[in-house]
C-alpha positions, 0 to 999 in steps of 0.5 A: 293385836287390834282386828278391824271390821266393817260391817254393811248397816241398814235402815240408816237415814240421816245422820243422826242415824249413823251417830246412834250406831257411831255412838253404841259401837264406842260403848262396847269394851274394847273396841278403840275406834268406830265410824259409821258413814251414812253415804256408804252405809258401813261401819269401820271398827277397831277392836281388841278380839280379846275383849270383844267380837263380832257377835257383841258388835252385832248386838251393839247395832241392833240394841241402837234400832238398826241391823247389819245387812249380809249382801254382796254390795252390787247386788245391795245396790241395785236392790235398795235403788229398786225399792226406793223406785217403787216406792216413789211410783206407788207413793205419787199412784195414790198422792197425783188423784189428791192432788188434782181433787184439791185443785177446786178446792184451792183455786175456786174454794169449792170441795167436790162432790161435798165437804165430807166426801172431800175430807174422807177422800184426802184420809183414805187416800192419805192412809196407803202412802204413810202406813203401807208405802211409807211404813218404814218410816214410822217403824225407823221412827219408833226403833230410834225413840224406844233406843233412846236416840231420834234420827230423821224418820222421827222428824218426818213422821211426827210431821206427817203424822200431825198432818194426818191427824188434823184430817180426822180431828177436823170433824171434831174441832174447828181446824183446817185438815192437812190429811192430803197434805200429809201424803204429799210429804211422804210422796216427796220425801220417798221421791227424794230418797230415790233421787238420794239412792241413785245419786249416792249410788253415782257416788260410789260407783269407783268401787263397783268399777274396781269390783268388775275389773277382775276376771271371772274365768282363768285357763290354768294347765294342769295334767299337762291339760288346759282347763277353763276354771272359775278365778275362785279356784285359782290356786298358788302355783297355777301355771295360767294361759293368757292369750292376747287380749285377754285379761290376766287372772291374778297376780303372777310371774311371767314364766313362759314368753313376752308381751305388752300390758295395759296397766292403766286400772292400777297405774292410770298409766295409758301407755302399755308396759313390756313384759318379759320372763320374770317380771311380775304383772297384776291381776285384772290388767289386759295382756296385748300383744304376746301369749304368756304364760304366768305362775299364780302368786296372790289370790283372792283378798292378796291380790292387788286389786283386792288391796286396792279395793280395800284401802279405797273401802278404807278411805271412804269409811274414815273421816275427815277433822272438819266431819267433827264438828258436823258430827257434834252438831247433828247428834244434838240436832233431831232433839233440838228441833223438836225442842223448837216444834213444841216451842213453835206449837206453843209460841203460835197459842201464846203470841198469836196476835204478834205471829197474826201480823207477820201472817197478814204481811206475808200473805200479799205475796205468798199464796199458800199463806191464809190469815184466816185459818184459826189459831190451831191450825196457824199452830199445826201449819208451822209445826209440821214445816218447822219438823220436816224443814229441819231433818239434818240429812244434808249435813250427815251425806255433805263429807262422806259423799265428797269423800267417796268421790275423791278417793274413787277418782284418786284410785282411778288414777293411781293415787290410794288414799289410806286415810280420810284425813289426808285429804284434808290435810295435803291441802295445807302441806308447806313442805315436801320432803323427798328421799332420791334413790328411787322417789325422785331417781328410778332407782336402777343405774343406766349407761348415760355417757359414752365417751370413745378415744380414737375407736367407736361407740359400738366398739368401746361398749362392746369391749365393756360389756364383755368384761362387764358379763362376768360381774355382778355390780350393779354398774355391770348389769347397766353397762351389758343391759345398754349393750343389749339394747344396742343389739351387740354381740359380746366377746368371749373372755379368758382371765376375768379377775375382780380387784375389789373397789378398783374394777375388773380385768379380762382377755379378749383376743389375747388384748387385756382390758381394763375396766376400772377407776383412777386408782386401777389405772395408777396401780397398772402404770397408765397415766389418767391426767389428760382424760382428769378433766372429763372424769372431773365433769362427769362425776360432777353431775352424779354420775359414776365413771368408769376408765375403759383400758385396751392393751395398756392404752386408755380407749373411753370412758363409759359414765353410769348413774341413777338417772331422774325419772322423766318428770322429776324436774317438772314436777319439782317445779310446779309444786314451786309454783304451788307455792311448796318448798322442797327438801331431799334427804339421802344416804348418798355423799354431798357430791351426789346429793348437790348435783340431783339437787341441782339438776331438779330445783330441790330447794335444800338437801341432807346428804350422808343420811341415816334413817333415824336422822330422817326423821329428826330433820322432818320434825325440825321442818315441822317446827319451822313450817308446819305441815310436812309430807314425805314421799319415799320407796325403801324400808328405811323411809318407813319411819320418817313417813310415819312422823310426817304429816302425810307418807306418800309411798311410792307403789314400786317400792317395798310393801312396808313403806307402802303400809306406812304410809297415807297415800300411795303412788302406784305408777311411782311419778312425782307428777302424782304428787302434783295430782294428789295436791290438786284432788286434795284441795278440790275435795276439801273445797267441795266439802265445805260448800256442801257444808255450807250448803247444808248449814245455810238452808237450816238456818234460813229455812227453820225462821221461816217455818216457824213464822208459819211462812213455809207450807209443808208441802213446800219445805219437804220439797226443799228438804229432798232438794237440799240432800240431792243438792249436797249429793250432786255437788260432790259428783261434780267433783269428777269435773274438776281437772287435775 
């Protein structure tokens, strides 16, 4: 049996981080499977317990320089947002006086009061904000070489550090000192992870949100007594009080009264459901109008919301195909660029005078750039940019963040997404393959069609479902259900007899009624040839008719089918538009099939059905189209959402096709499916402009370090923008209409 896991880690700060600890996961024996999202700061494993556990797991993060953080996520939140505020403020307390002491310096090359008191100043200043504030930094720095990986930090403090130490080695050698310029860094990069916290945090609030749409508090009677008790000692077969207004606690059944309920947090449905004894209602949801009350069948982690919120956790956790290739490159890229400091420190001693030129150049229209800086300090000066342009944070928060956003706005309307990869794979579907009863059909037979011969509507469904009331048919049940719409007040009935495959019979009045087919009617003597041709109609567009009899006369016909839900048809359509073709597999006879398939636009059907023929017609459409999905509700879709490409369950259905599948439709429209597509193709399309984004500003940025074209200062500052930008772009992603 495989166990699953998903450990907090701290102390991750680029993506070079969340690969090391990726990377001593794998190695554990037994564990099958392991990602580290950077933007969420989780690890997900998949381990066998009989080879591995939670303490080797443990051990496996802490020998890779990082730790597993024991916090509640909120509070986890706040606090690593809090501190990242601090420290900015403390960082620019110290970084703001350097600044306005190098003005002089810079504009009038006059250092105040004197040269030395000048340079000591920038170092004392300097030592506060990289060694007290920005500490963590170097510690990150020196756990991550002595575990034999190297992430961000290291980056940023063989930058700083190199500029620090110019300051000192300045009063020995001839070279410019970068001392004040070295905070600077700091100053920015804190400043940065700050904007990075609050923007991640932004990222993923659809979590917190799930987090506080719970209850806090219950009143359950017990003793015969009310009493109000934290939702943690709710128990299963609690009688709950939920008076209106209210939110309902946990999952329960309606025992006691009739109400309305907002499903919107699960469904994204806005309009209220009616609730009545005996229907089931969610946990977290907010009865209206009636004061019920409801028996506790799921707590804690059962509940739905607690299932929504760990599929959501899931989701955000796993990857996409493409985040492969970002992770190949990012695993390598903190060594390489280091590889190219040390080729830069020694590309400006050897070919000076080639570099000398492009300096000169340059220096007509970039200020900070000073061609008569001596050799070292040219060195220095395009070392320590090309170390802090080149820190891979944007490429590591560029797919988990669009990720994050995705799925929380997809859980916002009532489409889960259990799995990363069907994000990026929904966006290239071809085909849609629908089972009928309940996915494009609601899946509970309705009264569609009452036909009266010489009697009233009322009148002819009055006699019907008198009969019908002593049935347990399905049909039956449609048939006393429209009556009791219809406020109709039943007959008592004597004689009910059920003739199997024909229909019933009963007294009312002392008159014989008939309910039944063709064959009943034939068998009793009554001719049906005249009514042939509107039976004939009727069962032409799926619908089951049955012949309604009164003292040996036929008095109607009252037609019953699985109606389509309300946008079926509107759905099928734009997903044509959408360029998607569709297909419909069922179990029902070709008759049925051909009429649904008519009625909604289904490009092409499958009638007489088995399930394990569902699955041989989902590969044949793969072989001639490609990607595949599935949308289904019952057991017997399981399989065949298994084999597709992406399973989308429809949350009314049964809970195995739920678990089979890769994305869930709570609310059960097909219009969801639309929605899915949309958010789909609007993730992806932000993760690759992150990616770009990300790729490009290496690309471009690291020559121009190199040549000694960048400052420090100017290429930290890009750096922060360059993560911030990644992480703002992804938010966008909540803009997009779907």
């Amino acid at each position: 049996m495989i166990k699953i896991e998903t450990m907090k880690i701290g102390g991750m700060t680029c993506a070079s981080c969340s690969a090391s600890v990726e990377k001593a996961l794998k190695k554990v024996d037994g564990v099958s499977f392991a990602n580290v999202n950077l933007a969420t700061e989780k690890a997900t494993v998949k381990f066998d317990p009989d080879q591995a556990n939670y303490n080797q797991l443990l051990e496996a993060v802490h020998n890779s320089g990082y730790e597993v953080v024991e916090e509640q996520e909120k509070d986890k939140e706040l606090t690593a947002y809090d501190q990242a505020r601090k420290k900015m403020i403390g960082a620019w307390l110290f970084t703001i006086p350097i600044a306005l002491w190098m003005i002089p310096e810079m504009f009038f090359n006059r250092m105040f009061p004197s040269e030395t008191v000048f340079h000591l100043g920038m170092i004392f200043l300097a030592i506060p904000v990289l060694f007290i504030i920005g500490r963590k930094t170097y510690i990150s720095a020196f756990r991550s070489i002595t575990h034999g990986s190297a992430n961000m930090d290291v980056l940023i403090a063989l930058g700083t550090g190199a500029a620090f130490f110019t300051g000192l080695l300045r009063f020995f050698l001839p070279i410019a000192s970068f001392a004040g310029v070295s905070a600077m860094i700091m100053s920015f990069h804190l400043t940065g992870r700050y904007i990075e916290s609050k923007a991640k945090g932004k990222a993923s609030q659809a979590i917190r949100k799930l987090l506080e749409l719970g209850a806090k508090t219950a009143i359950v009677i017990r003793s015969n007594s009310e009493l109000e008790i934290p939702i943690e000692e709710v128990i299963i077969g609690d009688i709950m009080l939920i008076k209106p207004g209210s939110k309902i606690p946990t999952d329960g059944e309606i025992i006691v009264g009739k109400t309305t309920i907002d499903e919107s947090m699960a469904t994204g449905e806005s309009m209220p459901i009616k609730k009545r004894i005996g229907d089931k209602v969610i946990g977290a949801t907010i009865n209206q109008s009636g004061l019920i009350k409801v028996k506790a069948t799921k707590i804690g982690k059962d509940t739905f919301l607690s299932q929504i919120i760990k599929m959501v956790e899931e989701t955000q956790g796993s990857k996409v195909p493409i985040q492969e290739f970002a992770d190949k490159v990012t695993g390598i890229f903190v060594p390489v660029v280091i590889l190219l400091a040390i080729l830069t420190f020694i590309s400006w001693l050897v070919f000076n005078q080639q570099l000398q030129q492009v300096v000169i150049w340059a220096s007509n229209f970039l200020p900070w750039v000073n061609p008569e800086l001596s050799v070292i300090t040219q060195a220095v000066f395009a070392t320590v940019a090309v170390l802090v342009i080149a820190c891979p944070c944007a490429l590591g928060l560029a797919t988990p963040t669009a990720l994050m956003v995705g799925s929380g706005m997809g859980a916002q309307r009532g489409i889960l997404i259990r799995k990363g990869e069907a994000i990026q794979t929904m966006k290239q579907v071809k085909v849609i393959v629908f089972d009928k009863t309940g996915t494009i059909t609601k899946g509970k037979p309705e009264v569609t069609d009452i036909i009266p011969f010489n009697i009233s509507k009322n009148a002819l469904l009055q006699y019907a479902a008198s009969i019908e009331a002593g049935s347990e048919h399905p049909l039956a049940s449609a048939i006393v259900e429209k009556a009791k719409i219809e406020k109709l007040e039943l007959f008592p009935v004597e004689d009910f007899q059920a003739n199997s495959g024909k229909g019933i019979s009963g007294k009312i009045q002392d008159k014989f009624i008939l309910i039944g087919n063709r064959k009943m009617f034939t068998e009793e003597e009554i001719n049906t040839n005249k009514i042939e041709e509107k039976i004939k109609f009727l069962e032409d567009q799926a619908k089951t008719v049955m012949i309604i009899g009164y003292d040996n006369k036929i008095i109607g016909l009252i037609a019953v089918a699985d109606s389509l839900k309300d946008d079926s048809i509107s759905a099928i359509s734009k997903m044509h538009k959408m360029g998607v073709q569709t297909v419909m597999l069922t179990g029902d006879n070709e008759i049925t099939a051909n009429a649904i398939a008519k009625k909604v636009g289904i490009d092409y059907f499958v009638s007489d059905i088995l399930p394990e023929r569902k699955v041989a017609e989902i590969i044949k459409l793969q072989d001639k189209f490609g990607i595949v999905a599935m949308v289904g509700d019952g057991i017997n879709d399981a399989p065949a959402l298994k084999q597709a490409n992406i399973g989308i369950a429809i949350g009314t259905g049964t809970d195995i096709a739920i678990e089979s599948a890769d994305i869930t439709l709570i609310l059960g429209n097909l219009s969801a499916v639309i929605t899915a597509i949309k958010l789909s193709r609007a993730t992806f399309k932000k993760i690759k402009q992150n990616l770009f984004w990300a790729f490009a500003y290496n690309i471009i940025s690291i020559p121009i370090a190199l040549l000694g074209l960048l400052h420090p200062i100017i290429a930290e500052i890009a750096m922060a923008i360059s993560s911030i930008t990644v992480v703002t772009n992804a938010n966008l992603l909540r803009k997009v209409k779907l």
